[in-house]
C-alpha positions in Angstrom: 47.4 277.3 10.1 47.7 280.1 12.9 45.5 279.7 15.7 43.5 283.2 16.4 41.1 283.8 19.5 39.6 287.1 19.4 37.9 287.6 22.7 35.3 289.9 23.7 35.6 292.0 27.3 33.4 293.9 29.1 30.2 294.1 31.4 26.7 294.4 30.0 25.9 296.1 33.0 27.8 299.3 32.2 26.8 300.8 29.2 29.5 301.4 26.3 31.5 298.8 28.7 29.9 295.9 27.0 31.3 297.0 23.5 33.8 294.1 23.4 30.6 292.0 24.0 28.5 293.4 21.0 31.2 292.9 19.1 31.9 289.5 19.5 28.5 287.8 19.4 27.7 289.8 16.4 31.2 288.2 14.9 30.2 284.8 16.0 27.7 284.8 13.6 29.9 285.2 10.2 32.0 282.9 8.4 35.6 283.2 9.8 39.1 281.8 8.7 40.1 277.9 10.0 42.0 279.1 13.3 39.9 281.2 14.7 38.2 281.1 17.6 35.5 283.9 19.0 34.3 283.8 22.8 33.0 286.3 24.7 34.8 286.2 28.1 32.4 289.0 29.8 34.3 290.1 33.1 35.8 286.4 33.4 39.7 287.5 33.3 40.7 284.1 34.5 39.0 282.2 32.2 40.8 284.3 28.9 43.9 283.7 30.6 44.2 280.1 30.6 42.8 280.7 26.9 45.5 282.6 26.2 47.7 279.2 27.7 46.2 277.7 25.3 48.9 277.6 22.8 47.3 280.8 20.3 49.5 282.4 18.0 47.6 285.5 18.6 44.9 287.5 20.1 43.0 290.3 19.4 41.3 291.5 22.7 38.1 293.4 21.7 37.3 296.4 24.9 36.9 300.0 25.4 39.6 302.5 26.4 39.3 305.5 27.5 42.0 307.7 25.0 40.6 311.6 25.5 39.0 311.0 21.7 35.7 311.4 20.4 33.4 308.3 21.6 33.0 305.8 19.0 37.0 306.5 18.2 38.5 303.3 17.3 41.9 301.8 18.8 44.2 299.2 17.5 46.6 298.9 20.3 49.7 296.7 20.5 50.4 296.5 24.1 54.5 296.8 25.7 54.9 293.3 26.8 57.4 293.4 29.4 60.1 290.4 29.8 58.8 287.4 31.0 61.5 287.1 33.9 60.5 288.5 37.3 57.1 288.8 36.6 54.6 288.1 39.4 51.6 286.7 40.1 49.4 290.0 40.4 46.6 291.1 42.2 43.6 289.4 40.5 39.5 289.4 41.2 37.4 286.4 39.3 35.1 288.8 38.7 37.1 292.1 36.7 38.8 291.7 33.5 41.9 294.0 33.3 43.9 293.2 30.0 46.8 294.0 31.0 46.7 292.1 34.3 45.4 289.1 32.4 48.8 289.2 30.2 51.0 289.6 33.5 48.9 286.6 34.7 49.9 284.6 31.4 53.4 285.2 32.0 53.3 284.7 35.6 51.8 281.1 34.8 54.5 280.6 32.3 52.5 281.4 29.1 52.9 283.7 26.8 50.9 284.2 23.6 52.7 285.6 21.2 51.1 288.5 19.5 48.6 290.5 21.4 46.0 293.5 19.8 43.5 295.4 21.6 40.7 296.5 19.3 39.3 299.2 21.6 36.8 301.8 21.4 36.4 305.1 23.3 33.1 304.8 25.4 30.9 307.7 25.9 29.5 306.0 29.4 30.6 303.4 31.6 27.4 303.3 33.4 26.8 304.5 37.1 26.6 302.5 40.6 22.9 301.1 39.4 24.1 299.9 36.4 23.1 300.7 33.0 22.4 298.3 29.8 22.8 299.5 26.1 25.1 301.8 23.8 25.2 304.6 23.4 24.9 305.9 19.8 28.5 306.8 19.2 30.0 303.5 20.6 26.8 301.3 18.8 27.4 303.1 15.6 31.5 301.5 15.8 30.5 298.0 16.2 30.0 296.9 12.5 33.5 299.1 12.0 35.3 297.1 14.3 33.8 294.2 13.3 35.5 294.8 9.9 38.9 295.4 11.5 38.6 292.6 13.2 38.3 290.0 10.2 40.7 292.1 8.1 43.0 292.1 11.7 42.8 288.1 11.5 43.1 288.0 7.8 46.8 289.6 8.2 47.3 287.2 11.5 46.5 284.7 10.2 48.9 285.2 6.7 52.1 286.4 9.2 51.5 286.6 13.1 54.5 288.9 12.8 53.4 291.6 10.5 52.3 295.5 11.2 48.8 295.9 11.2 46.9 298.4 8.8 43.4 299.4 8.5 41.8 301.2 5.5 38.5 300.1 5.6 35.3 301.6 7.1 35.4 304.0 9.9 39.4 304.2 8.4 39.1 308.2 9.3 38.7 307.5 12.7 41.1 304.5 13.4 44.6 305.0 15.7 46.5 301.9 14.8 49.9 301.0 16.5 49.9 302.4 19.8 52.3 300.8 22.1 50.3 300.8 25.3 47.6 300.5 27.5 45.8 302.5 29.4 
């Protein structure tokens, strides 16, 4: 049985960036394959990266990205993992979640899980210096979306860690899968 933690990133605080957050709790809710485990990690970048030392055989981080695309725009997103040697310890705050400093942070502990997706959606607002809770209507109206990707995404993980991803299902028309990096 593969093990599967789909975590959920963001701040509630800033608008479309709590998608990831939505998108988890709402996930929490529904009957999932044995394996899989759904936490909602907030801004807490240390805490998903001694998840991710946990021994997973994947991941799908769910966040927003900003891509140039329509908001609402789904992502599937294989990140470039660069080689485990020479890595170091980077720059970290307790209190920001950067994926991809979170996976240098893996490797830099001597971790390393070994498939990594980011669900991502493009966000119409990231809030302003007072903050700002809720959607917007573009980025609310992808939740249920991704949530479909998401259990189809663990359905294939969880069958062969190793295998391309592919998404047909709702919201389909709007999906880039298989992008090799991060922004």
């Amino acid at each position: 049985m593969s093990r599967i933690l789909v975590a959920g990133i963001g701040n509630i605080f800033q608008a479309d960036d709590a998608f990831g957050v939505e998108v988890v709790q709402r996930l929490a809710r529904r009957a999932l394959p044995p394996g899989v485990k759904v936490v909602d990690f907030g801004i807490r970048g240390v805490d998903l990266a001694y998840a991710l030392l946990d021994g997973h055989d994947a991941a799908v981080l769910v966040d927003t990205a900003q891509r140039g695309e329509p908001a609402g725009t789904l992502y599937v997103i294989e990140p470039e993992r660069p080689a485990a040697e020479g890595v170091e310890s980077p720059a970290f705050s307790p209190h920001e979640l950067d994926p991809a400093r979170v996976l240098d942070l893996v490797r830099a502990l001597g971790g390393d899980c070994p498939r990594v997706l980011v669900l991502a959606c493009e966000p119409l607002s990231l809030g302003d210096e007072q903050g700002e809770i809720g959607l917007s209507a573009p980025v609310a109206a992808a939740v249920e979306p991704a949530i479909a990707m998401i259990e189809k995404l663990v359905r294939q993980l969880s069958e062969r860690s190793d295998a391309a991803v592919e998404y047909d299902g709702p919201g389909a028309n709007q999906v880039r899968t298989n992008e090799r990096s991060v922004s």
